[in-house]
N, C-alpha and C positions, 0 to 999 in steps of 0.2 A: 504494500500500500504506500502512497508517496505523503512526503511529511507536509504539512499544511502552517505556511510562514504565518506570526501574528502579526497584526498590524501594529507592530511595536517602532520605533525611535532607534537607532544603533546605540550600543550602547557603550562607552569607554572604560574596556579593560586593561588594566597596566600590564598585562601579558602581549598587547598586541599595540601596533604601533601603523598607521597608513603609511603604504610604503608606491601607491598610487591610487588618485582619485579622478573622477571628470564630472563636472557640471550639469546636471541631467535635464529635456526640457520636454517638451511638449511636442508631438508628433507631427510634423508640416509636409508640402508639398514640394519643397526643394528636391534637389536631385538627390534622393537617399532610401534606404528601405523601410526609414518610419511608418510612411502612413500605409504600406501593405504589410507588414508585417511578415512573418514565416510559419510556414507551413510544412510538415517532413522536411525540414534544413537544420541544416549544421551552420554554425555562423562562428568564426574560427578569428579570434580579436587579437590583434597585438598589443601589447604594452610595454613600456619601460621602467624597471622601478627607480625610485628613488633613492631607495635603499635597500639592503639585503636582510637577511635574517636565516631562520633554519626550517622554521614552519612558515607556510602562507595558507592563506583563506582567503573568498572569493565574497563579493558580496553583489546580490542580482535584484534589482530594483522592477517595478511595475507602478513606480511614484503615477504617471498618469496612463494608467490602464483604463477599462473599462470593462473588463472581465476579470476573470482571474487568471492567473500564468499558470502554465503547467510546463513546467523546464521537464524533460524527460532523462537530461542527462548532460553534464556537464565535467569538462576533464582538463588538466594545468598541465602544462610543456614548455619544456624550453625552446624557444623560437629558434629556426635556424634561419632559412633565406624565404624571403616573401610568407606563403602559409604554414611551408616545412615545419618540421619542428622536431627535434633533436632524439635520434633513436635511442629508446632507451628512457627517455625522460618522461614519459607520457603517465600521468597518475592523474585514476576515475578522481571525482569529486563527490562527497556524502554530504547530507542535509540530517543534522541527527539520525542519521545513520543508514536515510535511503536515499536508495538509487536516483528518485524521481521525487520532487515539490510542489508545490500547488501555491503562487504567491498572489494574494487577496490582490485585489485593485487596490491603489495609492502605497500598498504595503511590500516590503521588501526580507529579504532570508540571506543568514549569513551561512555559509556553507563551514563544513567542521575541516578542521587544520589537514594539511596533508604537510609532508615530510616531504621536502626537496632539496636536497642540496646546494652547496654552491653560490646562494645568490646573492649579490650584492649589488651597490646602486650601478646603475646603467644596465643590468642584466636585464634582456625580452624573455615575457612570458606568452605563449600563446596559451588564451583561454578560448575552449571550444564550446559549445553550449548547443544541446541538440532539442530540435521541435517538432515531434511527432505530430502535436494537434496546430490550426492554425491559431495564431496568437492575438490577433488584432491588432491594431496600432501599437506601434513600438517606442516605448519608453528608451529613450537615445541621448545623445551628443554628438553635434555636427561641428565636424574639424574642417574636415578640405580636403583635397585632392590628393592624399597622403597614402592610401591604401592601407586604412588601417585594419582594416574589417575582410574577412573573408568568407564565402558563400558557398554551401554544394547542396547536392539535391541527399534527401536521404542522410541516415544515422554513419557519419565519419569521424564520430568522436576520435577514434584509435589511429585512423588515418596520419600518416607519417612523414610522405611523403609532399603532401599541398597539391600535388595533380588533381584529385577531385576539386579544388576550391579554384574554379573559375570565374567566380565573379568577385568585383572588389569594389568598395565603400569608403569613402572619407567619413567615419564617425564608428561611434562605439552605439550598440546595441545591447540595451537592460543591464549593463555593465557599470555598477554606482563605486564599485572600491575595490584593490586588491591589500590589504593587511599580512604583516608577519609580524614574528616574534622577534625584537630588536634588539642592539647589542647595547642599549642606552641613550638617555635623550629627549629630545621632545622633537616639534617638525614644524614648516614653516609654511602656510597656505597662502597662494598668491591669488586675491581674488579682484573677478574685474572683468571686462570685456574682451572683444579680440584681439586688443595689443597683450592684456596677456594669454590667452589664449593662443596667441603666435601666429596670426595670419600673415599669410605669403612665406613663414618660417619651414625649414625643414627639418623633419623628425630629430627630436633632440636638442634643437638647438634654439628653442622660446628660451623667453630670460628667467623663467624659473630652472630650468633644467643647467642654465648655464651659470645659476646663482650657486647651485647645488654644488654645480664641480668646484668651483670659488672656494666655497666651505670645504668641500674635503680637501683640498688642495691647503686650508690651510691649517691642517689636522683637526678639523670641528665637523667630521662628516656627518647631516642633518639633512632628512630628506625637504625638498621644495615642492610640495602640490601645488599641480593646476586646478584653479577652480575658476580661470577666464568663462565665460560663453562668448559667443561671436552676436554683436548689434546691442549685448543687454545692456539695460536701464537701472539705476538704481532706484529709482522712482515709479515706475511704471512701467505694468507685464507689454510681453507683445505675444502676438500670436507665434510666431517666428522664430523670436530671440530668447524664449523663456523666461519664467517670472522674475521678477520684479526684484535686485539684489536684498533689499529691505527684508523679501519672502523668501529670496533661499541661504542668508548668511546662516542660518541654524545647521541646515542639514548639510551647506558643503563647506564650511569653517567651523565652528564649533561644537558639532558631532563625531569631528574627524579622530577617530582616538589618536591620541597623541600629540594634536595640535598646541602646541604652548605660544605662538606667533601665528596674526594675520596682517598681510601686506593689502590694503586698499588702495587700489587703482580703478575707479570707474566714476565715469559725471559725463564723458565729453556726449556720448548721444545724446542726454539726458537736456544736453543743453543743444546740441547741434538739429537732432532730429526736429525737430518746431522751426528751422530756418528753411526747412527744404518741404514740399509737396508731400502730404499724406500719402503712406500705401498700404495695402492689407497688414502688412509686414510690421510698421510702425503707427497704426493704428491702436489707442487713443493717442493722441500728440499733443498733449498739454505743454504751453510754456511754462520753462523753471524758472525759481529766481536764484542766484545765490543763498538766501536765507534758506529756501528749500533742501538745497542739496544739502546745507550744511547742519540742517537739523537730520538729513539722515543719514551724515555723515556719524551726528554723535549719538545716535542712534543703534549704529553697530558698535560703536566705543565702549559704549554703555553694558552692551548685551557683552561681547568681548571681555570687558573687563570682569560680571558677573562671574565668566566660569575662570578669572582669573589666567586670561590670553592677552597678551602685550598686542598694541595696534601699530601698523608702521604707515602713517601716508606717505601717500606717494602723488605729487603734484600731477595734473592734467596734461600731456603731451602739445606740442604745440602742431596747428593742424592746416595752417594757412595754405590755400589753394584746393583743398580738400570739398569736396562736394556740401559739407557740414558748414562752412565756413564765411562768418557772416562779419563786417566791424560788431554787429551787436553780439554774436557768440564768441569774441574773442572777447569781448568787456566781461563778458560772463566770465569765463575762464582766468582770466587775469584778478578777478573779485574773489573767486574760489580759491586760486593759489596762492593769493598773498593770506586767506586766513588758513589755510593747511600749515604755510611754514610761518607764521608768526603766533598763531593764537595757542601754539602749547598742548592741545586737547590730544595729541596724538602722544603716545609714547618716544616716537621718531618721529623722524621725516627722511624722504628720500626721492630729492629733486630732479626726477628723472626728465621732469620740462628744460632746465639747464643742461644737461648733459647731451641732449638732443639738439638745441637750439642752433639755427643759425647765428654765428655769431652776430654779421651782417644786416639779422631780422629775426630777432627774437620769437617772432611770433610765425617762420616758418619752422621743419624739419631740415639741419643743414643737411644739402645735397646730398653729402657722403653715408646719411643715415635715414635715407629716403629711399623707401622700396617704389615709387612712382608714384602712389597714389597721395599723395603730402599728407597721410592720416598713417599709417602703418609704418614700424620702421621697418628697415631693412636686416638682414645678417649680422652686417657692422653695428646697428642700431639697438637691436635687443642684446647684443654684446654689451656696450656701453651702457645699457640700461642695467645689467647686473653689474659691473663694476662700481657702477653709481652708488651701490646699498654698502652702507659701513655694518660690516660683517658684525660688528661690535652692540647694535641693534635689535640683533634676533636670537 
């Protein structure tokens, strides 16, 4: 018989420690397997941890479902090339002790430890997860053109080789956390929009993952979670971009076992999106004011501080030329950054608007840290953006 998840909260064990997470959102029409969801498929996920450990645990999410999940079977591997995955290393996955789960709508299950060796931060996990019945709309995370995700017809849990997995996905499917057993520490969540999230970046190399090498490089190895999503708001949900930062700091910062640091980087939509034409996507599009953001800036400070998690701001990127970009949404931004680095409220700061800047024009991305679109940085850019954080912070 298959174990039935409660509609319970995760909860933080000092045995276990997130060693990766993703931002989960709501089902859309973009180009992904969200809103079909799977049916007899294997859906074969890569990841990178953050950190290593001895044990890992999986945790599979149905945050917006609308039925219940029934995972029939689910198994952990060490990735080798593309879906491949390292002979030898392939171990089933149990849910108090069965084979197969059943996770309520909104509710989520954590899978029991399995024993793998070896792993440390930067090591890929491929997590396989098989769906005999159809599932319905897919509780996700939408990355990009990464190939993170892999597809086959039919039960390929044990599958070794990745020839069955011919189709491929920028995003993670029902996939809320991967968790081990750590070697001490706490961890540090980077939460915030697609600049952390790492658009136009390539695997590895967002500036959480390059904060992380930072740290271990300077003997303080601590993992760095993403909890970017790509469009989101701290103010308000979208259909699109997922709710609302204010609505998910609980579940992907301060649930995260192990969190002792949250890095806040998110405002520029919140302020940009009201400059440009409504679309399904940014739909409600209320104007913000400074005073707005900044009450829900302290807002997460507050709740943050609750479970006793230090806050790091992180000032507004500069975005001039940018589709977003208005003289009145740079007043905004320039209003909100002078009270990030002056008014105190934050544990740190971490002026990641300076380090980016045109010398030349403050209020561009200088050239060299400009992926083209004057809103995203670049390789060089998210580089610079983790250099930027004083280690000494977190």
């Amino acid at each position: 018989m298959p174990a039935t998840a409660r509609q319970t909260p995760p909860v933080a064990a000092p045995a276990w420690r997130t060693a990766w997470m993703t931002a989960l959102q709501q089902p859309n029409a973009n180009q992904n397997w969200s809103k079909q969801g799977f049916a007899n498929q294997s859906v074969r996920q890569v990841i990178r941890l953050s950190s290593g450990g001895s044990d890992v645990r999986i945790r599979i999410s149905n945050q917006y479902g609308v039925q219940p999940l029934k995972l029939a079977g689910a198994t952990v591997a060490k990735a080798a090339k593309g879906a491949a995955v390292v002979s030898g290393s392939v171990r089933p996955v149990r849910f108090g002790g069965a084979e197969s789960v059943s996770i309520p709508a909104g509710g989520q299950v954590v899978g029991d430890a399995v024993a793998l060796s070896g792993l440390t931060s930067g090591s890929q996990l491929a997590i396989t997860l098989y769906f005999a019945r159809a599932t319905g709309p897919a509780t996700f995370h939408e990355f990009g053109a990464t190939g993170a995700s892999y597809r086959a017809a039919g039960d390929k849990l044990m599958e070794t080789s990745g020839t069955a997995y011919r189709e491929t996905s920028g995003g993670w499917y029902f996939l809320a956390g991967v968790d081990v057993t750590p070697t001490g520490g706490g961890s540090v969540v980077a939460f915030g929009d697609s600049i952390t999230n790492g658009y136009t970046s390539a695997p590895g190399t967002r500036y959480p993952d390059l904060l992380a090498a930072r740290l271990s490089a300077a003997g303080r190895p601590m993992p760095v979670l993403n909890a970017g999503l790509g469009g989101n708001r701290l103010l308000t949900d979208s259909a699109c971009y997922g709710e609302k930062g204010l609505a998910r700091f609980h579940r992907d910062v301060l649930d995260q076992p192990g969190t002792t640091t949250a890095m806040v980087l998110i405002g520029i939509n919140d302020l940009g999106y009201p400059e440009i034409a409504a679309t399904s996507c940014t739909t409600p599009n209320p104007a913000i004011t400074p005073a707005q953001l900044i009450a829900g800036y302290r807002t997460l400070i507050e709740d943050a501080h609750s479970r006793g998690i230090r806050v790091v701001g992180v000032t507004l990127t500069p975005f001039r030329g940018a589709s977003v970009y208005t003289a009145h949404s740079a007043q905004l931004r320039t209003a909100v950054n002078a009270w990030i680095t002056t008014s105190g409220e934050f544990d740190a700061v971490a002026d990641f608007a300076s380090a980016l800047a045109d010398p030349a024009d403050p209020t561009r991305l200088a050239p060299k840290y400009d992926s083209g679109d004057h809103l995203h940085p670049n390789a060089a850019g998210y580089r610079v953006m983790a250099d930027a954080v004083d280690l000494k912070t977190l």
